[in-house]
N, C-alpha and C positions, 0 to 999 in steps of 0.2 A: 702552437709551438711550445708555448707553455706547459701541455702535457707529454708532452716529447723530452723537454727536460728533466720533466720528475720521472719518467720512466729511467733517463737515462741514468739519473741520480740514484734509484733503486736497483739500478743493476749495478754503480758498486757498492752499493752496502753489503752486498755479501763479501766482498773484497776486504772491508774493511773492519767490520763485526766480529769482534773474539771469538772462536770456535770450541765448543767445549772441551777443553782440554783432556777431560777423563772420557772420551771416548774411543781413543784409542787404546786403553786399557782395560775397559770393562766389555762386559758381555753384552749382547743385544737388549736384552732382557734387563741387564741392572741398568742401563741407559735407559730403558722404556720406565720403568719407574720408577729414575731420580726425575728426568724428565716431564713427567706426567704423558710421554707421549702412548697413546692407545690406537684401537684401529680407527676409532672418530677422528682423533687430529691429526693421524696418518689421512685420513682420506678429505679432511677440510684441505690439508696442506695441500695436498697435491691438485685441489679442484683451484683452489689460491695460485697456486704455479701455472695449471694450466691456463687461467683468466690472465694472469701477467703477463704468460707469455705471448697469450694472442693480442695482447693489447699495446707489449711494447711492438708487435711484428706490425701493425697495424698503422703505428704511431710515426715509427723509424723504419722501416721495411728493411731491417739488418737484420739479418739471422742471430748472429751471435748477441747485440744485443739484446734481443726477445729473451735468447735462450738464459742470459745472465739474469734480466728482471725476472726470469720465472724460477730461477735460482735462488733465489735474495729474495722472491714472496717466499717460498718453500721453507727457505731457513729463517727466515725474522722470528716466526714464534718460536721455534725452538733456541734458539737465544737468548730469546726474553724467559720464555722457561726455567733455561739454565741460568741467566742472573737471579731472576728469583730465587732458582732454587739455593744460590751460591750464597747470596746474602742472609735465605732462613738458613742457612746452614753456619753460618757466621753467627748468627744471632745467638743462635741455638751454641753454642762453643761459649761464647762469650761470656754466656747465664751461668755456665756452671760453678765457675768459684761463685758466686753469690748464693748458687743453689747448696753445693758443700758449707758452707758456713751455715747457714739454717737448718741442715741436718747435723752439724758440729755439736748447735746451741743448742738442738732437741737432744740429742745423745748427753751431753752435761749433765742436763736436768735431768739426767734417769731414764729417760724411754731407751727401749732397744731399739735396735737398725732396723728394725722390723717399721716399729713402733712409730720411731721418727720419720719414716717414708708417710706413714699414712696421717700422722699426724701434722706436717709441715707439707702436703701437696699442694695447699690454696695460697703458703705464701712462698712460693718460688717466682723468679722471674715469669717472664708473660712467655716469653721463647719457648720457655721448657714446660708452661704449664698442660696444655694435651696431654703431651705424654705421660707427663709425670703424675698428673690425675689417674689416666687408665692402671697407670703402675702400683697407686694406692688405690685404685678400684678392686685390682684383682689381689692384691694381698689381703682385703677385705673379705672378699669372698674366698678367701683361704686358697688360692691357686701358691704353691710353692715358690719361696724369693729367690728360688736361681729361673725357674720357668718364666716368673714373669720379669725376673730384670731381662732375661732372655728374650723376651719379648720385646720390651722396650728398646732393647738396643738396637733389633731389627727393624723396629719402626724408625727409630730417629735414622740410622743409617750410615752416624759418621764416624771416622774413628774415634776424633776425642772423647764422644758417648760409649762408643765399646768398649775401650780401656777404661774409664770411672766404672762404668756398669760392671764391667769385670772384678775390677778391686771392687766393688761393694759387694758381689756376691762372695768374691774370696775373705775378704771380713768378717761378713756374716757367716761363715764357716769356720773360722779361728777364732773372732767374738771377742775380750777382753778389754785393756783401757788403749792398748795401742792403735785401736780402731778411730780414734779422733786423731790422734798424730797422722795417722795414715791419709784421711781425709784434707785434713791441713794440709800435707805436705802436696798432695793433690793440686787443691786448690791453689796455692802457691805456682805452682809446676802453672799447670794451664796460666795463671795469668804471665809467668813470664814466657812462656812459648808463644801469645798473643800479643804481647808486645814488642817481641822481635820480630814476628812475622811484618805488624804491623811497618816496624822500621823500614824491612829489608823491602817490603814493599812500596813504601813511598820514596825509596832508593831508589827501584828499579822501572817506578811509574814513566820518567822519562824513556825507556826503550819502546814502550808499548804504544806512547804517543808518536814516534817518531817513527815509527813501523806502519801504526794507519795514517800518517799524515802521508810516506811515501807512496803507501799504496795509492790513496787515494788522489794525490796531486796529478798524475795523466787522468785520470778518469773526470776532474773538475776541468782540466784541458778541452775534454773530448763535445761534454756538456757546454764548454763558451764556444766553443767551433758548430754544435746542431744551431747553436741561437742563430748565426747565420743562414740569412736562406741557402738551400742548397748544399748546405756544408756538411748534409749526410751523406751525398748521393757519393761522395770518394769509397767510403765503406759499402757498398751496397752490390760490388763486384766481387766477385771472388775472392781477388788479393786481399781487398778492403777486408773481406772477413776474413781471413788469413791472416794477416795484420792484428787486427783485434783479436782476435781467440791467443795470437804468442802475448799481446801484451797481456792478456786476463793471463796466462799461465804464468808470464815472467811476477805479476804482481803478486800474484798469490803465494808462489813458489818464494817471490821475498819478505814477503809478510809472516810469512810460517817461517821460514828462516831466524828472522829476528826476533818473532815470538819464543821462538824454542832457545835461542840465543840468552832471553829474556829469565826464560823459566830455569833453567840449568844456572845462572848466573844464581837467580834467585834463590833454586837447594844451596850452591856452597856455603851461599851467605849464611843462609838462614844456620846450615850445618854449622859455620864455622860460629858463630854466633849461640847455638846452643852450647 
């Protein structure tokens, strides 16, 4: 009975789980590697779904709930994916006013933009340093500073990095003393856009909690009714899964609701706020 519960517990984790937000806007392709997902963890995942599912069928003998736990293995790692990736991506934002001020303090001293990139790559934050290594590797090897900040922007992949990356190449093409202002005023910018963001989202963290508490409160229901003996076999009829497949829709469909409730609130603020 025990594994009966955790099964059923894992069929709603998909209910309840943040979905990536940027994939309804980006391409298959840009999801596959922000992701990391390849044709290995396309096909781990789906050997993961297919084992879930015959184990919650097995467990509960509900159709629907098999087909949710093979749902919720399939998507767990890719969730976790995307926190990770969401968080090196936070990181990585974070680093750059400190990374702009160390290439501020190289530029004072006389080096060029050139100069300060290759000179200042080993003390940038830890976030930024990959990148920012390979970025003074190949200006080393004399690859062109628009080619390889071009590079670099594509690798890191966010925006905050394409806009710096950009003013730095356009600097380095105009050159002069107003290239440190430029960067200052940068760096400034990014911390205070990370600070509101920060705000508006510890504003808005109440929606997001109360969107998976609701989701998930029938589903915690569902789990103290199998601890009873017998208290599956209502579901295991037709209607029963009829029953369950409206409520997995109605939940999701509220969950996503409140999520995009969530996030829309979140641009105003955040607009209204820059």
């Amino acid at each position: 009975m025990r594994a009966a519960v955790l099964c059923l517990a894992a069929a709603g984790l998909v209910l309840v789980a943040p979905l990536p937000r940027g994939w309804r806007r980006r391409s298959h392709r840009s999801r596959a590697s922000r992701l990391g997902v390849d044709r290995r963890t396309a096909a781990l995942c789906v050997a993961v779904a297919a084992a879930a599912g015959a184990l919650g069928w097995i467990l509960t003998g509900v159709a629907v709930l098999a087909g949710l736990a093979a749902i919720a293995a399939a998507g767990t790692p890719l969730v976790v994916a995307h926190r990770a990736a969401r968080a090196a991506a936070a990181a990585r934002r974070e680093a750059w006013p400190a990374t702009l001020d160390v290439l501020v303090a190289s530029l004072r001293s006389g080096d060029p933009l050139t100069g300060a990139v290759t000179s200042t790559a080993e003390r940038v934050p830890a976030a930024l340093a990959p990148a920012f290594g390979r970025f003074a590797s190949d200006l080393r090897q004399g690859v062109d500073f628009d080619t390889a900040a071009g590079a670099t922007a594509r690798e890191l992949g966010d925006p905050t990095s394409e806009t710096i990356l950009a003013t730095l190449r356009l600097a380095r093409r105009a050159g002069g003393r107003a290239t440190t202002d430029v960067m200052l005023d940068l760096a400034r910018h990014v911390r205070a856009e990370i600070a509101t963001e920060k705000e508006v989202a510890a504003r808005q963290a109440w929606i997001a909690a109360s969107a998976r508490l609701a989701a998930a409160a029938p589903w915690m229901l569902l789990v103290l009714t199998a601890i009873r003996p017998g208290g599956l076999g209502a579901f295991r009829s037709l209607p029963g899964n009829t029953v369950l497949a409206v409520a997995a829709a109605m939940s999701l469909t509220g969950y996503l609701a409140a999520m995009r409730i969530g996030t829309v609130t979140r641009a105003r603020g955040g607009g209204a706020a820059t």
